[in-house]
C-alpha positions in Angstrom: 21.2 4.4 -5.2 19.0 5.7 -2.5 19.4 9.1 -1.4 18.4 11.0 1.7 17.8 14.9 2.2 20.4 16.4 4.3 20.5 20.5 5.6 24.0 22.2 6.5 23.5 24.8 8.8 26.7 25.6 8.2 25.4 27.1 4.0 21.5 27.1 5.4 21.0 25.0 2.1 19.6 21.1 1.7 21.1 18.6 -0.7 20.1 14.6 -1.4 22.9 12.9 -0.4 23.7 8.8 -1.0 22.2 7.1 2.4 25.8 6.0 3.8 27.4 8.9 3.2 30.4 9.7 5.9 30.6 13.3 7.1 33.6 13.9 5.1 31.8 13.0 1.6 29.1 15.3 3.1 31.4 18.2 3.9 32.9 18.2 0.4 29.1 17.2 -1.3 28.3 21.0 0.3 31.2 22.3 -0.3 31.7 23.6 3.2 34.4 26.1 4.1 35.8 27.3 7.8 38.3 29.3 8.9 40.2 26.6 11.1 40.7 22.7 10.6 37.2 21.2 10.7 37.9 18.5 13.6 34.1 17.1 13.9 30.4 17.9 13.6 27.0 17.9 14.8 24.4 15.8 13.8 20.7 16.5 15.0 22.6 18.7 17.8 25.1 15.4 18.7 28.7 15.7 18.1 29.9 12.6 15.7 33.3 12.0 14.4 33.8 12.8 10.4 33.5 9.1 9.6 30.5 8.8 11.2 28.2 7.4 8.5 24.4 9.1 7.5 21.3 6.3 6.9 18.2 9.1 7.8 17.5 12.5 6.7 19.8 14.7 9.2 20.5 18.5 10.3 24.6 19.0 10.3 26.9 21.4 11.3 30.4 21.0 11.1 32.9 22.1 13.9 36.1 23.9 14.0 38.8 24.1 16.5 38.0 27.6 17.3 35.2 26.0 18.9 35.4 24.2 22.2 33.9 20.6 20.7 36.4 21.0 17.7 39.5 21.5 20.5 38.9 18.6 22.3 38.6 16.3 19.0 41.7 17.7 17.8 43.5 17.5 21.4 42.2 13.7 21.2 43.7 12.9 18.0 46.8 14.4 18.6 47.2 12.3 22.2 46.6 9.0 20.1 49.5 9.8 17.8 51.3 11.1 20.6 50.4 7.7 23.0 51.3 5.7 19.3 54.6 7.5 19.0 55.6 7.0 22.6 54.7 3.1 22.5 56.6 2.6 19.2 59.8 4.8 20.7 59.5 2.7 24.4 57.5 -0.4 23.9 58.1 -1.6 27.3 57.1 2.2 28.6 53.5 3.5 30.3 52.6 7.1 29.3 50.8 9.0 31.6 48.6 12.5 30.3 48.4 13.5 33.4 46.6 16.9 33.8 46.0 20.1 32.2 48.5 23.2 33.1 50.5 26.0 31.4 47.9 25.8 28.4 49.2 22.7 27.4 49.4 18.9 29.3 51.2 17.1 31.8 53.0 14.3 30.7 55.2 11.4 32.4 56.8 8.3 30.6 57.9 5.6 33.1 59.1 2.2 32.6 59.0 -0.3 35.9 57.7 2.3 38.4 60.4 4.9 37.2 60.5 8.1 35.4 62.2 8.1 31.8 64.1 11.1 30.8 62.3 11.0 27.1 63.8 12.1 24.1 61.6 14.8 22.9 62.7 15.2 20.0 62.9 11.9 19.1 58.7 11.6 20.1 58.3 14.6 17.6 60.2 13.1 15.0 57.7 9.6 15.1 54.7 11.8 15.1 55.6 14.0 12.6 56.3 10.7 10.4 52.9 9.4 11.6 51.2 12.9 10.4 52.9 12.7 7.4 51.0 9.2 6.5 47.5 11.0 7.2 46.3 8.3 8.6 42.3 8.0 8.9 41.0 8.0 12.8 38.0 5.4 11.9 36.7 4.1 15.1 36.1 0.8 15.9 33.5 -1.0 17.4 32.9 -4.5 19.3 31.2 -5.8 22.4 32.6 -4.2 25.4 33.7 -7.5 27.4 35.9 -8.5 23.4 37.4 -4.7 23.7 38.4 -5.1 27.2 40.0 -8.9 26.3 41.8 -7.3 24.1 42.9 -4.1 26.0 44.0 -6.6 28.7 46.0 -8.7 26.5 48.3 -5.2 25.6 48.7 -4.7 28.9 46.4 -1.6 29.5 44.3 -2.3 32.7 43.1 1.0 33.1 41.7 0.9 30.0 39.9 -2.6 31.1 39.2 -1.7 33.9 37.4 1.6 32.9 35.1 -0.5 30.4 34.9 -3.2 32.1 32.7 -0.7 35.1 31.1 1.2 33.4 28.6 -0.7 32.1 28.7 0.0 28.4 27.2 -3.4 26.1 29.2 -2.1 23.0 32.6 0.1 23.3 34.6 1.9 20.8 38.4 2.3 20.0 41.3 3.1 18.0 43.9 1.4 16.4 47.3 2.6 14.0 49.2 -0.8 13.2 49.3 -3.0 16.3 48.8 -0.3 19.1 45.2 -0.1 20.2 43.5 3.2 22.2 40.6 4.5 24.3 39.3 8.1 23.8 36.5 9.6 25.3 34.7 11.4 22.8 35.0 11.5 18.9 39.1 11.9 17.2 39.6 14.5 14.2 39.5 12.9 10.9 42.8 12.0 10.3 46.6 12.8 11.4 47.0 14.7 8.5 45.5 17.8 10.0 47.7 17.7 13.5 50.5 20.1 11.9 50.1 22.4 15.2 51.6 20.9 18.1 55.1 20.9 20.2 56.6 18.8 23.1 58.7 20.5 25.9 60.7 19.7 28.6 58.7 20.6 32.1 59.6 19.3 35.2 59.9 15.7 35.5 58.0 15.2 32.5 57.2 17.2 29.5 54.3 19.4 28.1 52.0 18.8 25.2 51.6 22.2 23.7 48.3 22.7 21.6 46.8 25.2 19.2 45.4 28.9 21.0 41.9 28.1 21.2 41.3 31.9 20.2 43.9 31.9 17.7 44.4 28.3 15.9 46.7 28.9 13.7 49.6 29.4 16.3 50.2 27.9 19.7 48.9 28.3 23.1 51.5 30.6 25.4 53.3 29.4 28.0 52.1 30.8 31.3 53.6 30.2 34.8 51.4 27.8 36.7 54.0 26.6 39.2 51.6 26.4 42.1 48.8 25.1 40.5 51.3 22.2 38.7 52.8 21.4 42.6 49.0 20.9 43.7 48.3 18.6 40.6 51.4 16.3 42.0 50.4 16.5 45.2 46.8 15.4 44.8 48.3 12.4 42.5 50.5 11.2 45.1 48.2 10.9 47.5 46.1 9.0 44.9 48.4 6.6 44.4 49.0 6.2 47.7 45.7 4.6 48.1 45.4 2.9 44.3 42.7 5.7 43.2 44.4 6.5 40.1 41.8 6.5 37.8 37.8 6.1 37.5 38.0 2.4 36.6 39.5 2.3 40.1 36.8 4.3 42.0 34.3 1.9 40.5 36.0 -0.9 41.5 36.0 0.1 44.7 32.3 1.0 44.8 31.6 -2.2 43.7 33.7 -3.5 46.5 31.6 -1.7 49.1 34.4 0.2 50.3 33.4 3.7 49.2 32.8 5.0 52.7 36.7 4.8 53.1 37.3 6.9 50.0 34.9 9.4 51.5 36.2 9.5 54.7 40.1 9.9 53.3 38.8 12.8 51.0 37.1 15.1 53.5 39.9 14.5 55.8 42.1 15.7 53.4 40.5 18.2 52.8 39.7 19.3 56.6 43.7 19.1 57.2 44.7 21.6 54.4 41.9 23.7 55.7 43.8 23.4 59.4 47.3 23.9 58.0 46.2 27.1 55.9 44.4 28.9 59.3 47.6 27.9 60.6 49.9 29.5 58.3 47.5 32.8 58.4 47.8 33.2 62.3 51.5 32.4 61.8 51.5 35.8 59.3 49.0 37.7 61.6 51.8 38.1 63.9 53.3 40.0 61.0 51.1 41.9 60.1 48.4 40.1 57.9 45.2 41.5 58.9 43.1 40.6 55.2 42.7 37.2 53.9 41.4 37.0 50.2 39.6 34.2 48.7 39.0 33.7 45.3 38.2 31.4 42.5 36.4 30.7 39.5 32.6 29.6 39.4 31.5 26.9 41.2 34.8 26.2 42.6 33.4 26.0 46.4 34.7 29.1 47.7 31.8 30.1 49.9 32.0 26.6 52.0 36.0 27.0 52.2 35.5 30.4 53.6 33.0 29.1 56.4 35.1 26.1 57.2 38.3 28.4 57.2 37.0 31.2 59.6 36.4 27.9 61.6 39.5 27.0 61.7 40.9 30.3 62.1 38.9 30.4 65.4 40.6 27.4 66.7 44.0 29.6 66.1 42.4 32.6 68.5 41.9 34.5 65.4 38.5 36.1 65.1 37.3 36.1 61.6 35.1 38.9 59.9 33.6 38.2 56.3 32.9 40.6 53.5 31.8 40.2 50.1 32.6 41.5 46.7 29.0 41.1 45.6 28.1 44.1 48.1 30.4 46.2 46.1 28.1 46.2 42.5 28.4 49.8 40.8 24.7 50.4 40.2 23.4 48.9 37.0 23.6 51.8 34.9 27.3 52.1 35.4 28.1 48.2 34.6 30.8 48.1 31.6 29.7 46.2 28.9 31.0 43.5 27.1 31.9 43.6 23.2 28.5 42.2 22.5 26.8 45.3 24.2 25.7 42.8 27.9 26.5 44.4 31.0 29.5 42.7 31.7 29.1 41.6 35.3 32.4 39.3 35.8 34.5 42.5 35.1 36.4 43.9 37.5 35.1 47.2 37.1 31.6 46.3 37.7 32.8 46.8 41.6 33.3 50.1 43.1 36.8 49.9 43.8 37.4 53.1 45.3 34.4 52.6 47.9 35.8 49.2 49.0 39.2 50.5 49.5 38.0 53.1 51.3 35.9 50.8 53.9 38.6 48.3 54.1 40.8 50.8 55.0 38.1 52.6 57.4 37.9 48.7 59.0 41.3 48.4 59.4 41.7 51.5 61.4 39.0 50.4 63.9 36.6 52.6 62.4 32.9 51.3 62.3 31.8 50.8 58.8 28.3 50.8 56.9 28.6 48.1 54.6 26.4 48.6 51.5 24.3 45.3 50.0 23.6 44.9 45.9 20.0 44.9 45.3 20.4 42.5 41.9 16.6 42.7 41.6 16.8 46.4 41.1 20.2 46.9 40.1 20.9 49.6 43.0 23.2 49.8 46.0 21.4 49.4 49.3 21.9 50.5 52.7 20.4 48.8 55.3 22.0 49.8 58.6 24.5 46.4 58.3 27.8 47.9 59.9 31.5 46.3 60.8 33.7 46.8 63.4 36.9 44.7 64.0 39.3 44.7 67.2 42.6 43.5 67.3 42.1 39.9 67.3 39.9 40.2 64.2 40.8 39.3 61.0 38.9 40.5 57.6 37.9 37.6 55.4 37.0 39.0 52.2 35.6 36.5 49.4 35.3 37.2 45.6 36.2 36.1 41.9 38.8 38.9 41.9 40.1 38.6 45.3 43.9 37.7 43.7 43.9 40.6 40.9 46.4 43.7 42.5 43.8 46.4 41.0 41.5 45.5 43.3 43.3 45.8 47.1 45.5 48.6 44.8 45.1 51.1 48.2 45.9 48.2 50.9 49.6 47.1 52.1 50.5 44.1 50.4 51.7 43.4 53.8 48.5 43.2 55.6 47.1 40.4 52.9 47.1 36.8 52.5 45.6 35.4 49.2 44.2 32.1 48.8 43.2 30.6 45.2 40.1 28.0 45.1 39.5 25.8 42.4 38.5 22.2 41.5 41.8 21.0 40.2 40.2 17.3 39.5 43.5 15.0 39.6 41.4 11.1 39.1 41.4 10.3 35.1 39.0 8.2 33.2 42.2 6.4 32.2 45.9 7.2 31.9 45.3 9.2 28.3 41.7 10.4 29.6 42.0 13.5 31.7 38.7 15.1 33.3 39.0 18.5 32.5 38.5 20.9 35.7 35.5 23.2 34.0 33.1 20.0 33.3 33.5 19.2 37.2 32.5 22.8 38.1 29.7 23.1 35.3 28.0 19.9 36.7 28.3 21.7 40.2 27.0 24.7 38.8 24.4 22.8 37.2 23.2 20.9 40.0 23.0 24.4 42.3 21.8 26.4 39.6 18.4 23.7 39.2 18.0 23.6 42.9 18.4 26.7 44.3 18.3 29.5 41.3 15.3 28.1 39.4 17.7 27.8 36.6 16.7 25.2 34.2 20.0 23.3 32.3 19.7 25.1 29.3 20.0 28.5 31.0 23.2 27.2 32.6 24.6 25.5 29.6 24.0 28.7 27.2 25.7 31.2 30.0 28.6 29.1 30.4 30.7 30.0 27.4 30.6 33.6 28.7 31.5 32.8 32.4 34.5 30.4 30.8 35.5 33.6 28.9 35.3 36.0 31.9 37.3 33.5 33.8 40.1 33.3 31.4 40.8 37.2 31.3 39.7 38.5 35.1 40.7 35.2 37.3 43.0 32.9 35.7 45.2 35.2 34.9 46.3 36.3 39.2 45.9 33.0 40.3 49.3 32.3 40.8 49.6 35.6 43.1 48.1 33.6 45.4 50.0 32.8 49.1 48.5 28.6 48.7 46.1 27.2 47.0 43.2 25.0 48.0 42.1 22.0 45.3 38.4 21.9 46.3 37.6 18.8 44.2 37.3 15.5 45.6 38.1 12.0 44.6 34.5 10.4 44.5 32.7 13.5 44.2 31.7 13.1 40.1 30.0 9.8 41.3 28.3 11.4 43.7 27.0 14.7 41.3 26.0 12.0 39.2 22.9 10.7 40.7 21.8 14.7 40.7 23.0 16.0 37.6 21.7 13.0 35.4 18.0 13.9 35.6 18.8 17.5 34.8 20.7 17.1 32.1 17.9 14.2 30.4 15.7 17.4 30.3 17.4 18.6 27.5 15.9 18.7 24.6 17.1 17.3 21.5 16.3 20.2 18.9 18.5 22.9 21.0 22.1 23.4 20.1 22.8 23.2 24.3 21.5 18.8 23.6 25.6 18.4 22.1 26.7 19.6 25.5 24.1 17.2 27.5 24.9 14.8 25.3 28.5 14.8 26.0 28.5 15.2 29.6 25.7 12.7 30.0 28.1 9.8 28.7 30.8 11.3 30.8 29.5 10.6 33.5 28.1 7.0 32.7 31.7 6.0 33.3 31.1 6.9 37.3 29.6 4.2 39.1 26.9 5.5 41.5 27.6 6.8 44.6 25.3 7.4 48.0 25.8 10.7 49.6 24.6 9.9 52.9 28.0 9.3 54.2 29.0 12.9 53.4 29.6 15.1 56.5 27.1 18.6 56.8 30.2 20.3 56.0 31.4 18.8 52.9 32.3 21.3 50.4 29.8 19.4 48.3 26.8 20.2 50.4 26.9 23.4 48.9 25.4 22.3 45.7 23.8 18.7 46.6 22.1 20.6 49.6 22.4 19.1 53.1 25.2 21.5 54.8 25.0 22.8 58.0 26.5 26.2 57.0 23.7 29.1 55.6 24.1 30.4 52.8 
């Protein structure tokens, strides 16, 4: 029998393997051992499924679910036996994984336009059966126009749809029995491993709890996202208003020539929450509301939402006056560190609270302030004769990642503030059990800007990203539902449009750096999106600010 010379990162060792050998047979060849359920691995720094089958000599590491790449494959699998549960339970029923929120997801069963009140516990019982059989998640494979005959026949037409636009000669899927699936990425192994999961009622539907991504062996905590949950629904009613569910339905469009539409209904969307929020601040500055705080994770277009909100605050005879966080840098030296021993600049207490309590204060007094700049070349706190003044029809607009956290405004009336919470709350799916996760549409825009106007090449964005993620989870998502209203800064056709910029960054990836998986993965995630021109995109789209082209400095 042939062999083939195979290294584990994961034991630094090499062994001669049978050429055909499935990931599994490889695992247990090198006796590999992790603290969590090992959901995939990668293979010459791509991420394959555990069937995935080894011809040429090959470098592997195999993946946990501590890791973000092991999550999702476990998340994946566990949807399919969800999805398979569901369709044996209500046959006649469409399920709907409909967004991420409360660390779990979203999920709606209707039958005939209208919402099912689901038997949860029957669900759990079916999937615990299904688990019980272990069942193997071997892909299949066939020619793309045969796998979306065949999705057509079981009724699934966003399934079709999705591969039939996309452009793909060969597509893969899933099948348990007679119910057939579509999952982007690679599935864990088998069902046998999914023992960490729950179903729970939540508002019209119910959520799909998963395991704590820091702690896999228990579940994720259920957090109050209330506001971020209405803004969710909100954004997919308007999409099904105009038949925009999903990215098989963009495309469709596209090819229809009727894209300009979609972009004019999304920046007027967009324009009209802008209007209605000025409106609801200069209704609240009559009370008292003299500090408007905007914040939001990276790349979540806060910058652009300010400058188009102080415009519209102007229409409403309010005059707005902007200051920023980044002015407020304790000087290097004095930076907290992280647990690694890095300057820790996402913290909180890399800003000189007292200082900017003090000012804001001093500002809303009437009293003419020195505002300090950040020198991030050398580290130090500037002063550079840049001063504030505001009158009485003034109002302070303040914008920064930790604009919603108490600590920071501790010395200011809660009175005088209005908070606003930005993010890209992407609602469109790649299909009805396909989410698109809100962090890969904000690490494409940060990608995009980072290339074209920080000299940052894609590997220096895709290696810092796991640290902004964790920053983000303990200094910003935590306050965001503090906030007064939120503002969902993504846009229906706007992945179409990144992806005519962020393709040629990401192709300069190499293959022999572990950041290639990441490339890899987002690169086919955005092959589903037809292309889009930008032309048609006003100078003030949000999305100027990182394709370039907006008629607001920055």
């Amino acid at each position: 029998m042939e062999k083939i010379s195979v290294f584990c990162k994961n034991t630094n060792t090499y062994m001669d393997v049978p050429a055909g050998s499935s990931l599994l047979e490889i695992k247990e060849l090198f006796g590999v051992k992790k603290p969590f359920i090992i959901s995939n691995a990668k293979v010459n720094n791509k991420t394959e499924s555990l069937h995935f089958r080894v011809y040429n000599p090959k470098s592997i590491e195999f993946i946990d679910i501590s890791e973000s790449s092991g999550m999702r494959s476990y998340v994946r699998a566990l949807c399919f036996i969800m999805a398979k549960a569901v369709y044996d339970i209500y046959p006649n029923a469409t399920m709907d994984i409909n967004h991420p929120v409360s660390k779990g997801y979203y999920c709606t069963i209707t039958r005939n336009g209208k919402l099912l009140n689901a038997n949860l516990d029957t669900i759990k019982k079916r999937m615990n059966e299904l688990i019980a059989q272990d069942i193997p998640f071997i892909p299949f494979e066939d020619e793309t126009v045969k796998v979306v005959e065949m999705f057509r026949k079981c009724g699934f037409e966003d399934k079709a749809l999705l591969l039939e636009t996309s452009g793909m000669l060969y597509s893969k899927y899933h099948k348990i029995d007679d119910y057939v699936d579509y999952f982007y990425g690679s599935l864990a192994a088998s069902s046998g491993c999914l023992n960490m999961f729950d179903l729970m009622q939540f508002d019209e539907g119910f959520l799909l709890r998963i395991p704590n991504r820091e702690n896999p062996v228990d579940l994720e905590p259920i957090i109050n996202q209330q506001k971020m949950h209405n803004i969710y629904n909100e954004q997919s009613k308007m999409l099904g208003i105009i038949n925009l569910r999903n990215v098989g339905d963009l495309n469709k469009v596209n090819e229809e020539g009727m894209t300009s539409g979609v972009i004019k209904v999304s920046e007027a969307l967009q324009e009209k929450t802008i209007a209605d929020i000025a409106s609801q601040i200069s209704a609240r500055y009559k009370n008292g509301v003299r500090v408007v705080l905007v914040a939001g994770p990276s790349s979540s277009g806060k910058t652009t939402f300010r400058k188009r909100l102080e415009v519209q605050l102007m229409t409403n005879l309010l005059k707005p006056v902007g200051l920023s966080l980044d002015d407020y840098f304790v000087d290097r030296e004095h930076t907290p560190k992280d647990e690694n021993g890095n300057f820790d600049f996402e913290s909180l207490y890399a800003l000189d609270l007292d200082l900017f309590n003090s000012d804001v204060k001093k500002l809303l007094q009437g009293e003419e302030v020195s505002i300090p700049s950040f020198n991030f070349t050398t580290g130090k706190r500037e002063y550079k004769g840049h001063t504030l003044k505001i009158d009485k029809h003034s109002i302070l607009v303040i914008e920064g990642i930790h604009g919603l956290n108490p600590e920071l405004t501790r010395q200011i009336d809660d009175s005088s503030k209005f908070m606003i919470y930005v993010s890209a709350l992407t609602a469109i799916s790649l299909d009805n059990h396909n989410w698109i996760p809100t962090t890969d549409n904000r690490l494409l825009r940060r990608m995009v800007r980072d290339y074209k106007y920080r000299n940052y090449s894609p590997i220096d964005t895709l290696s810092r990203w796991g640290s902004v993620r964790k920053g983000e989870e303990k200094w910003i998502f935590p306050y965001q539902e503090n906030a007064d209203v939120m503002f969902n800064s993504a846009m229906i056709y706007e992945l179409a449009a990144l992806r005519r910029y962020a393709e040629p960054i990401l192709l300069q990836v190499p293959k022999n750096v572990p950041e290639y998986a990441e490339a890899y993965r987002l690169l086919k995630f955005l092959g589903y999106f037809n292309y889009i021109n930008d032309r048609e995109l006003p100078p003030t789209s949000l999305l100027r600010e990182f394709l370039g082209g907006s008629s607001f400095k920055y």
